[in-house]
TIVO-2410 file (N, C-alpha, C; in nm, 3 decimals):
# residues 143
REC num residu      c1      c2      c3 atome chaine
REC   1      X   8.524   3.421   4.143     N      A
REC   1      X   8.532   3.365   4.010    CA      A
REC   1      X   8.654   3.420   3.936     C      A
REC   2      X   8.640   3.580   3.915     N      A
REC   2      X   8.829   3.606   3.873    CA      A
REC   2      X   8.937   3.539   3.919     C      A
REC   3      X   8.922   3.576   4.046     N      A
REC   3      X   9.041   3.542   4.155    CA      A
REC   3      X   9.105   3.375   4.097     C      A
REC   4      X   8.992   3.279   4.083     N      A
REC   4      X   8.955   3.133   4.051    CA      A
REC   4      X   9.070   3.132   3.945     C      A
REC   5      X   9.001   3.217   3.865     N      A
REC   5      X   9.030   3.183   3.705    CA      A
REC   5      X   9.171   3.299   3.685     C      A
REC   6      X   9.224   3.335   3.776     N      A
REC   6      X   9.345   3.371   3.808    CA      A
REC   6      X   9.422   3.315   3.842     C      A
REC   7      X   9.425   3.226   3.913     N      A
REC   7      X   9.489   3.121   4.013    CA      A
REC   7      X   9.489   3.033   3.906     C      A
REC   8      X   9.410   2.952   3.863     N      A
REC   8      X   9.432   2.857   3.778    CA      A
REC   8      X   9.503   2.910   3.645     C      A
REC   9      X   9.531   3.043   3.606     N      A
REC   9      X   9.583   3.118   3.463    CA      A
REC   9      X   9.788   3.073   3.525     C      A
REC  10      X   9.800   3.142   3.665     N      A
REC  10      X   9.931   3.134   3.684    CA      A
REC  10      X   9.941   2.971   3.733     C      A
REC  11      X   9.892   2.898   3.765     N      A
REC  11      X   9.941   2.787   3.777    CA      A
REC  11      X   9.965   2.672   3.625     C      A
REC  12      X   9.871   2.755   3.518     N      A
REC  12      X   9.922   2.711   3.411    CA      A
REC  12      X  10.006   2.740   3.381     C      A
REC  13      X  10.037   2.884   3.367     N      A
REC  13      X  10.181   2.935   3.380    CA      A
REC  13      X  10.304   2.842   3.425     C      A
REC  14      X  10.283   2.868   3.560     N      A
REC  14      X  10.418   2.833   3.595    CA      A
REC  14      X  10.439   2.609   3.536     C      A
REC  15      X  10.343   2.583   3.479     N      A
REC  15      X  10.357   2.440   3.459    CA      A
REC  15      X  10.384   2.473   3.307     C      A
REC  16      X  10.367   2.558   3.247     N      A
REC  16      X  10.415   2.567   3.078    CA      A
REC  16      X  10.553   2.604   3.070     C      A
REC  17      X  10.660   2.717   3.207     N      A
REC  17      X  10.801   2.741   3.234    CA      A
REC  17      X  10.862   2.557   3.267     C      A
REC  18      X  10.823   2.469   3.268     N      A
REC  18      X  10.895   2.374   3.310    CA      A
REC  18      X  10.916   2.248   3.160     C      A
REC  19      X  11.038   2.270   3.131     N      A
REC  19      X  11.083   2.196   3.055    CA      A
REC  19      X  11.027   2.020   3.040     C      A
REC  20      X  11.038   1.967   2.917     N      A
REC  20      X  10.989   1.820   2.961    CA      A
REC  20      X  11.077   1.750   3.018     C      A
REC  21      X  11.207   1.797   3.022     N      A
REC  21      X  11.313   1.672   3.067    CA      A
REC  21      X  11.286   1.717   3.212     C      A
REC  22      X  11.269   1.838   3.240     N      A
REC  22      X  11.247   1.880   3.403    CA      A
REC  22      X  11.119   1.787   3.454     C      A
REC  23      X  11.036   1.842   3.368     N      A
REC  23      X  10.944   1.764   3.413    CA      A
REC  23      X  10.914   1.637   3.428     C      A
REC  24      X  11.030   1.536   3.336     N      A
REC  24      X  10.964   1.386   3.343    CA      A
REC  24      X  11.111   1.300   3.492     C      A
REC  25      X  11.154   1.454   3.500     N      A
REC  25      X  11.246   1.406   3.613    CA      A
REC  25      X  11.206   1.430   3.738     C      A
REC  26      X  11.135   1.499   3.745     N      A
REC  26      X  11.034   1.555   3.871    CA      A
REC  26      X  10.946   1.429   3.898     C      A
REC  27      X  10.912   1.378   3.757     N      A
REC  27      X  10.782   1.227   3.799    CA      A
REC  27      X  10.855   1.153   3.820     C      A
REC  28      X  11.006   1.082   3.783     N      A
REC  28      X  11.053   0.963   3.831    CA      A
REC  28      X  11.050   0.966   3.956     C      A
REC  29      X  11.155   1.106   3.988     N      A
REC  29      X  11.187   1.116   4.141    CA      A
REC  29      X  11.088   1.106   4.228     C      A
REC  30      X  10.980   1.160   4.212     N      A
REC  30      X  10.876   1.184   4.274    CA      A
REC  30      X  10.801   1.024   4.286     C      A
REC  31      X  10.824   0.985   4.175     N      A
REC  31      X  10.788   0.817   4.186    CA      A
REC  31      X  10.799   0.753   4.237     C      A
REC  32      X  10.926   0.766   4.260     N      A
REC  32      X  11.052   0.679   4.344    CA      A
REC  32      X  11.014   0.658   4.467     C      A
REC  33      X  11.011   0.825   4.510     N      A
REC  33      X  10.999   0.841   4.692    CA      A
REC  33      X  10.849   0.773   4.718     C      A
REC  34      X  10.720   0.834   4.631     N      A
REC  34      X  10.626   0.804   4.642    CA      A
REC  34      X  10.602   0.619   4.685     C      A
REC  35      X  10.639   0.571   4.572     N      A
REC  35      X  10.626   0.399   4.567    CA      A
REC  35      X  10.730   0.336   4.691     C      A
REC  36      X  10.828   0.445   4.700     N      A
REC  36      X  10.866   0.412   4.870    CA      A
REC  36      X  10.818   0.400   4.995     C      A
REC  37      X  10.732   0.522   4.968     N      A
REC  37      X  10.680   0.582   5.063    CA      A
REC  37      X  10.578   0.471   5.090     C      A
REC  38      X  10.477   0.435   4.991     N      A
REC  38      X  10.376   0.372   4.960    CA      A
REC  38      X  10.410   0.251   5.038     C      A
REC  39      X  10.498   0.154   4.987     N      A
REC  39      X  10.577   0.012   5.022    CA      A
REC  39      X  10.600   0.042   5.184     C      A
REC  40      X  10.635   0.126   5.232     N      A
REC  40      X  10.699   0.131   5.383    CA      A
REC  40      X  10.536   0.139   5.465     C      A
REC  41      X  10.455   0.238   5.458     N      A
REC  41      X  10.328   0.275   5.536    CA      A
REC  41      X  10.246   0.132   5.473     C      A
REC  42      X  10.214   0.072   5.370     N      A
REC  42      X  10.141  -0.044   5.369    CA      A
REC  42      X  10.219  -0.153   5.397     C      A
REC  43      X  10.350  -0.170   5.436     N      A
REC  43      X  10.404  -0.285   5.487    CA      A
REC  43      X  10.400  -0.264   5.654     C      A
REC  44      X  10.377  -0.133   5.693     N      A
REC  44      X  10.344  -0.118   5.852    CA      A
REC  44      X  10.190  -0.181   5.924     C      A
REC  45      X  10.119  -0.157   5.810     N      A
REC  45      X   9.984  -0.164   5.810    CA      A
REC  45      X   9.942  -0.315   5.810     C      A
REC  46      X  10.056  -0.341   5.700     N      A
REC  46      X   9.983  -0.532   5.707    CA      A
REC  46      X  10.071  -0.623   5.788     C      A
REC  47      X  10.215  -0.557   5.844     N      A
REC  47      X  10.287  -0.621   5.965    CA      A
REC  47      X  10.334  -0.752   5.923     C      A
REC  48      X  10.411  -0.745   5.812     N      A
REC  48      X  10.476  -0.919   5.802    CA      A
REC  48      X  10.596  -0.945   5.911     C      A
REC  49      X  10.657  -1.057   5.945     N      A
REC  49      X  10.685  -1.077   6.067    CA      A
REC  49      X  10.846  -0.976   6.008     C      A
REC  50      X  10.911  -0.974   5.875     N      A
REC  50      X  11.070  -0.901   5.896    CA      A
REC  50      X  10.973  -0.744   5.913     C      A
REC  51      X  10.902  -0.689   5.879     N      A
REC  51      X  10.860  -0.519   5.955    CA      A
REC  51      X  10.842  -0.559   6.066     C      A
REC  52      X  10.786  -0.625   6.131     N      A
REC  52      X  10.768  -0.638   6.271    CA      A
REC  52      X  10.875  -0.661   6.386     C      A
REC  53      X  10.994  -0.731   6.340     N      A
REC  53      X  11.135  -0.797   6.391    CA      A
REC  53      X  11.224  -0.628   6.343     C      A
REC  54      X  11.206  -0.569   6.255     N      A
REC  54      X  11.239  -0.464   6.276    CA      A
REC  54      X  11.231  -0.330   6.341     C      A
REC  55      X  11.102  -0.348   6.378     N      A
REC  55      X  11.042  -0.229   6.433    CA      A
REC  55      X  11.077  -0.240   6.545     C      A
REC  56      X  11.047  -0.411   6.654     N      A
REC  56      X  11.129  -0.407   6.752    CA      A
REC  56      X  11.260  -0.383   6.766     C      A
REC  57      X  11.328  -0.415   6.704     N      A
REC  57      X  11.484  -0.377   6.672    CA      A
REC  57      X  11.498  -0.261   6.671     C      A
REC  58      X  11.419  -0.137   6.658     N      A
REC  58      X  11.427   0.001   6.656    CA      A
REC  58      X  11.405   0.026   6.793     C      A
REC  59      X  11.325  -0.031   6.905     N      A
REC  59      X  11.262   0.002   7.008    CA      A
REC  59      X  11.137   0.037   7.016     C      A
REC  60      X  11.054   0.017   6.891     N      A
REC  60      X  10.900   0.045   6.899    CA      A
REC  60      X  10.842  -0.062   6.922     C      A
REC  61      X  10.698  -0.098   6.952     N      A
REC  61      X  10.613  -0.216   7.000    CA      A
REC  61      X  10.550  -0.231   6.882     C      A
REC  62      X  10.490  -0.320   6.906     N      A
REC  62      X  10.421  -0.448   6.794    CA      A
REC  62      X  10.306  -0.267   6.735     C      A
REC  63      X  10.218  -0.239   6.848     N      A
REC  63      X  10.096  -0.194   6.831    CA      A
REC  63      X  10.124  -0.045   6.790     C      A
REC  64      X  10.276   0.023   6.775     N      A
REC  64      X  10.325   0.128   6.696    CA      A
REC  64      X  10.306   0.112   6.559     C      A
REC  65      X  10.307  -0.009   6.509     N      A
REC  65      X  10.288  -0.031   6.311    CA      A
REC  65      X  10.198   0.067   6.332     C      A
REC  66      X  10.073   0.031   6.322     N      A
REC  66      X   9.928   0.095   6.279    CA      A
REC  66      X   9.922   0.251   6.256     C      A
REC  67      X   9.992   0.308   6.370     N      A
REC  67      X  10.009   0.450   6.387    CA      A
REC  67      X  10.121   0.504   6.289     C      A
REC  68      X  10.258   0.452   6.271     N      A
REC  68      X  10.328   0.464   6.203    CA      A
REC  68      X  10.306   0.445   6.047     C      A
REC  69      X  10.218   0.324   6.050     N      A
REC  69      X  10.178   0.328   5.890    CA      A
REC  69      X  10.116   0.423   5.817     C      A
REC  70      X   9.985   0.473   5.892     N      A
REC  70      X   9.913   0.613   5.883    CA      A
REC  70      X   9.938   0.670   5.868     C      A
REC  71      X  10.065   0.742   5.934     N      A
REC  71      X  10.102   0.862   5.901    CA      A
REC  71      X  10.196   0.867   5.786     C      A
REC  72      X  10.234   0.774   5.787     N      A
REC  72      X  10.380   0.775   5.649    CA      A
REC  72      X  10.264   0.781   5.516     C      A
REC  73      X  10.147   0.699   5.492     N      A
REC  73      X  10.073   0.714   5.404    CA      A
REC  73      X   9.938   0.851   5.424     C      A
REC  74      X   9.948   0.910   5.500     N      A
REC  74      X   9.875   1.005   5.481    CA      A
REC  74      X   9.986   1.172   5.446     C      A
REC  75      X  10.102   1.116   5.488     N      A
REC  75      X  10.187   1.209   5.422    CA      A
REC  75      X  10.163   1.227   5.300     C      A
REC  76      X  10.210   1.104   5.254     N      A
REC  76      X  10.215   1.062   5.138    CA      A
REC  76      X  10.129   1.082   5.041     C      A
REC  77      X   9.951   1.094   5.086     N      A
REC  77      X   9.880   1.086   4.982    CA      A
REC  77      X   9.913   1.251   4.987     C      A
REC  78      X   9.898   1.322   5.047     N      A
REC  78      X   9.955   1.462   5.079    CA      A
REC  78      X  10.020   1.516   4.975     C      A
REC  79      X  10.141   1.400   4.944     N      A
REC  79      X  10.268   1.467   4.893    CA      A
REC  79      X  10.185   1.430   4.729     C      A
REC  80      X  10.136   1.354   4.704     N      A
REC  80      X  10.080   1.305   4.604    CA      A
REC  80      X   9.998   1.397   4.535     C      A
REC  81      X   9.917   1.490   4.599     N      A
REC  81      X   9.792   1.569   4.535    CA      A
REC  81      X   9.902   1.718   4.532     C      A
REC  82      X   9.916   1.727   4.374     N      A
REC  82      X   9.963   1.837   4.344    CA      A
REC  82      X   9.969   1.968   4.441     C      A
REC  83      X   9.808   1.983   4.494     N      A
REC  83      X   9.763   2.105   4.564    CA      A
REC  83      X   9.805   2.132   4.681     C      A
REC  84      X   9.825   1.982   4.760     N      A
REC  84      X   9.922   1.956   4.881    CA      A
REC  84      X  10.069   1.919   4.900     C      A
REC  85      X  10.086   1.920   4.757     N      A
REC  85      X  10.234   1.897   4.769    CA      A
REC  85      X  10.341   1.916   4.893     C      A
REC  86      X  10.342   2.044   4.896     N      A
REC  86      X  10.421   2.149   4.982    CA      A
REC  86      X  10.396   2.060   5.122     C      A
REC  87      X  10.298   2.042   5.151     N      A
REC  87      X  10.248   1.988   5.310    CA      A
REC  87      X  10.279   1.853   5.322     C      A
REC  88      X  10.235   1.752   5.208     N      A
REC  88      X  10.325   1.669   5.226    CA      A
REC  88      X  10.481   1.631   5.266     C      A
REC  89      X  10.538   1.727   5.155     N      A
REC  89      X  10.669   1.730   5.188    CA      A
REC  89      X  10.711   1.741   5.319     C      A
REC  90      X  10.657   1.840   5.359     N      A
REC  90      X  10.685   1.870   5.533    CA      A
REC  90      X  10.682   1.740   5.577     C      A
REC  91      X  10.534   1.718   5.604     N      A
REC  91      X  10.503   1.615   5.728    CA      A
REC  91      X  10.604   1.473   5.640     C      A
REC  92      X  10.652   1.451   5.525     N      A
REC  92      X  10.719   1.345   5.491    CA      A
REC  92      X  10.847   1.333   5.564     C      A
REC  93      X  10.883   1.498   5.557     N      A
REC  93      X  11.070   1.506   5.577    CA      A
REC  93      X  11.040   1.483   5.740     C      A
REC  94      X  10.929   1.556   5.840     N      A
REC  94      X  10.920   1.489   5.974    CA      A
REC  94      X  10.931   1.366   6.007     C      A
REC  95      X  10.806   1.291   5.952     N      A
REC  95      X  10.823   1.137   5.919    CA      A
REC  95      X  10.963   1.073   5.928     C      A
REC  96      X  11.052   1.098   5.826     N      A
REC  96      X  11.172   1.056   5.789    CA      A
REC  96      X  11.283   1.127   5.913     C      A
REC  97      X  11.262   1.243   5.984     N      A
REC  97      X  11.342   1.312   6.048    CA      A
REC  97      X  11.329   1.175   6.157     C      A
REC  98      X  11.253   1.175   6.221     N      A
REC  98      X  11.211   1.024   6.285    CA      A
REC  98      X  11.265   0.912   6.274     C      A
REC  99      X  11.252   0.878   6.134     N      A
REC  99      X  11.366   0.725   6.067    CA      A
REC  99      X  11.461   0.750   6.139     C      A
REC 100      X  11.575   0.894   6.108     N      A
REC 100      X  11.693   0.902   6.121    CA      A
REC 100      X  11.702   0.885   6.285     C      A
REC 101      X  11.633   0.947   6.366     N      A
REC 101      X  11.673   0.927   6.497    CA      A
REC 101      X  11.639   0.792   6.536     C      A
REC 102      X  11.561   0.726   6.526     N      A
REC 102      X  11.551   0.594   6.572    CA      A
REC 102      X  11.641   0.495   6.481     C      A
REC 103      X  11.710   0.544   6.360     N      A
REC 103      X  11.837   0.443   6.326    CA      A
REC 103      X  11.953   0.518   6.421     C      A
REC 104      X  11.954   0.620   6.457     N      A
REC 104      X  12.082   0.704   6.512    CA      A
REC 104      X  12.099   0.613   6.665     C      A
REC 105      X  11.970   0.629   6.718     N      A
REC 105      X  11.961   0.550   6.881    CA      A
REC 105      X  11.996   0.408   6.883     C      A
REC 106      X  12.049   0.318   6.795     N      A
REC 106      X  12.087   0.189   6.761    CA      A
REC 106      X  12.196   0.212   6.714     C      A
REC 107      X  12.263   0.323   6.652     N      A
REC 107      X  12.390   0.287   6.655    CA      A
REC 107      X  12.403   0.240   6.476     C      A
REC 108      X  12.343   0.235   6.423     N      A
REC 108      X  12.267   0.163   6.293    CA      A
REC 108      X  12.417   0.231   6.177     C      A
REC 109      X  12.449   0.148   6.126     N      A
REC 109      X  12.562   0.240   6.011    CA      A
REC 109      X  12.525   0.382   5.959     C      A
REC 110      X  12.597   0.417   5.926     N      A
REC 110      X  12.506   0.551   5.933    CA      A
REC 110      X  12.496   0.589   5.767     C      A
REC 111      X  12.582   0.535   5.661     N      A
REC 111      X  12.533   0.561   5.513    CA      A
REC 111      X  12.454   0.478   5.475     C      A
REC 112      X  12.451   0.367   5.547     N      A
REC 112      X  12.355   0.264   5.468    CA      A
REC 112      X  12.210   0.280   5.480     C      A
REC 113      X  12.223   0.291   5.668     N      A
REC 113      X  12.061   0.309   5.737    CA      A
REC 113      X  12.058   0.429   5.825     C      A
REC 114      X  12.112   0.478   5.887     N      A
REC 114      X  12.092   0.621   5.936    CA      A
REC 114      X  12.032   0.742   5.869     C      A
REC 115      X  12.121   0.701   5.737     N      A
REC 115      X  12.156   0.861   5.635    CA      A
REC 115      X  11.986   0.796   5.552     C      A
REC 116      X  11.992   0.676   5.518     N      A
REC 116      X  11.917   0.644   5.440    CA      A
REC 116      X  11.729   0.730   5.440     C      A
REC 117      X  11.700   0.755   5.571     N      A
REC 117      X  11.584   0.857   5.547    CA      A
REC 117      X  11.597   0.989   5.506     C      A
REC 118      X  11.711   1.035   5.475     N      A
REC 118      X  11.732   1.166   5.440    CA      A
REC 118      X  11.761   1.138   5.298     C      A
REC 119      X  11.828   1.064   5.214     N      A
REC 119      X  11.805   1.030   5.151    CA      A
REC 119      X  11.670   1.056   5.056     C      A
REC 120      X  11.601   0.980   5.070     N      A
REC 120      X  11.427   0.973   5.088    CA      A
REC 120      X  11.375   1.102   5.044     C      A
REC 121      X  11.419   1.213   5.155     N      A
REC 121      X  11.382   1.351   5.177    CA      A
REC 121      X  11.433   1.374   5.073     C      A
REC 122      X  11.534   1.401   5.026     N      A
REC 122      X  11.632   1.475   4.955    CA      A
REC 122      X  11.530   1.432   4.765     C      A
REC 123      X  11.489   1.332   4.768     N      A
REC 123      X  11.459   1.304   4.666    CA      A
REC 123      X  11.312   1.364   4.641     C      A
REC 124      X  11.228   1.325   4.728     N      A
REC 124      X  11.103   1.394   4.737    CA      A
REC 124      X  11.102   1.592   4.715     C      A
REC 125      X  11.189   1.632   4.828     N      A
REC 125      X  11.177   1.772   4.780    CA      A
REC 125      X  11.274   1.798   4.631     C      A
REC 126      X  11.372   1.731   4.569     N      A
REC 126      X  11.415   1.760   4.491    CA      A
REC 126      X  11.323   1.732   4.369     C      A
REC 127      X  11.244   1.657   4.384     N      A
REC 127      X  11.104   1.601   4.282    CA      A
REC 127      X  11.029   1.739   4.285     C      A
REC 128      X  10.987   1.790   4.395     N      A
REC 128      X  10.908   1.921   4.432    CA      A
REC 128      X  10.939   2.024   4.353     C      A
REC 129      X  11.129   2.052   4.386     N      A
REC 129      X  11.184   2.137   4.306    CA      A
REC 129      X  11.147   2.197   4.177     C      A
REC 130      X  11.214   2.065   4.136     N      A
REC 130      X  11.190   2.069   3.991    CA      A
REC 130      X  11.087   2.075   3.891     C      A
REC 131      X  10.942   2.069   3.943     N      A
REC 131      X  10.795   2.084   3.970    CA      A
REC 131      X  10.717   2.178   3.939     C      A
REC 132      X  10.798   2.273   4.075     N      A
REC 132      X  10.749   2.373   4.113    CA      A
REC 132      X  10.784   2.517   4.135     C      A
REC 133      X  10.764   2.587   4.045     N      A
REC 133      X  10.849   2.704   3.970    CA      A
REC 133      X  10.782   2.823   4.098     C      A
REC 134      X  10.724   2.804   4.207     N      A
REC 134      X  10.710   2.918   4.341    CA      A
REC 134      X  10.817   2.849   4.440     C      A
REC 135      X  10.844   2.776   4.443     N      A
REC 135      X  10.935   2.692   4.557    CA      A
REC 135      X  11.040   2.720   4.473     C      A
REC 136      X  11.094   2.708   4.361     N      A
REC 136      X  11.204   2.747   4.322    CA      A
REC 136      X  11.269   2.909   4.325     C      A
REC 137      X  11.133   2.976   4.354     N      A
REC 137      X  11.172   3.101   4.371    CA      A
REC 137      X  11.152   3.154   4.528     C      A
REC 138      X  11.093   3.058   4.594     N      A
REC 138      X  11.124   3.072   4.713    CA      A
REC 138      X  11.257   3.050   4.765     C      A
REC 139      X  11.310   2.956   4.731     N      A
REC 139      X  11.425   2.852   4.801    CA      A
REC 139      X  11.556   2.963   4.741     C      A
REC 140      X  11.532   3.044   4.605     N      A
REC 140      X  11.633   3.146   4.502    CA      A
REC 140      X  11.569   3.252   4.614     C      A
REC 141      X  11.520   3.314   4.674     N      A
REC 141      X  11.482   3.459   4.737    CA      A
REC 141      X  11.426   3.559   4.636     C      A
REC 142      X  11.341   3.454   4.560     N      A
REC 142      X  11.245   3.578   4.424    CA      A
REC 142      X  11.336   3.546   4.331     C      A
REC 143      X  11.462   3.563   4.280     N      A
REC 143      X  11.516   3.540   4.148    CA      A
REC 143      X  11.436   3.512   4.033     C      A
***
């Protein structure tokens, strides 16, 4: 019960150190990737024929959507719940580490669609960043 009501004292904390402009930039970004994220794993899931003409075009099969959709949205809800943040992020930037190699194995331009899942990443943990005042002092070495 201390411990509880400890944990929840510094996590108010560290959410009262974060400015509002920090903070309402943390929700766009975080928006952004999210409603990306969202749009890509439920357009795998319901398979209209341009996700599907693409996916082959990557070298995956018809019956890869399903699996691929899952996981991009279970990242996702991941990245979504404050408490999992952190884990989301991971399994998102994996997810996306993925995009990049299967646009890389095609040959795919590389700022438009290669780079474009890192991209993605870059926005999601920079949403995190700005968020999250232990990751900021992780990523600083304690500062």
């Amino acid at each position: 019960m201390i411990i509880e009501r400890e944990i929840n004292l510094q996590a108010t904390a560290h959410r009262a150190d974060i400015s509002s402009a920090r903070r309402w930039t943390a929700r766009v970004l975080g928006g952004i990737a999210i409603l990306f994220m969202l749009f890509d794993g439920l357009g795998k899931l319901v398979g209209p024929a341009p996700v599907v003409e693409a996916t082959r075009e990557l070298g995956f099969a018809e019956h890869h959507l399903a699996i691929m959709g899952i996981l991009s949205l279970l990242a996702t809800l991941l990245y979504i719940v404050p408490r999992t943040a952190f884990l989301g992020a991971l399994l998102l930037t994996g997810y996306l580490g993925g995009a990049v190699a299967a646009q890389v194995r095609i040959d795919a331009p590389l700022f438009s669609n290669a780079l474009f899942p890192v991209y993605v990443a870059v926005i999601v943990w920079g949403a995190l960043w700005l968020r999250d005042e232990r990751l900021r002092r992780l990523l600083t070495g304690g500062a």
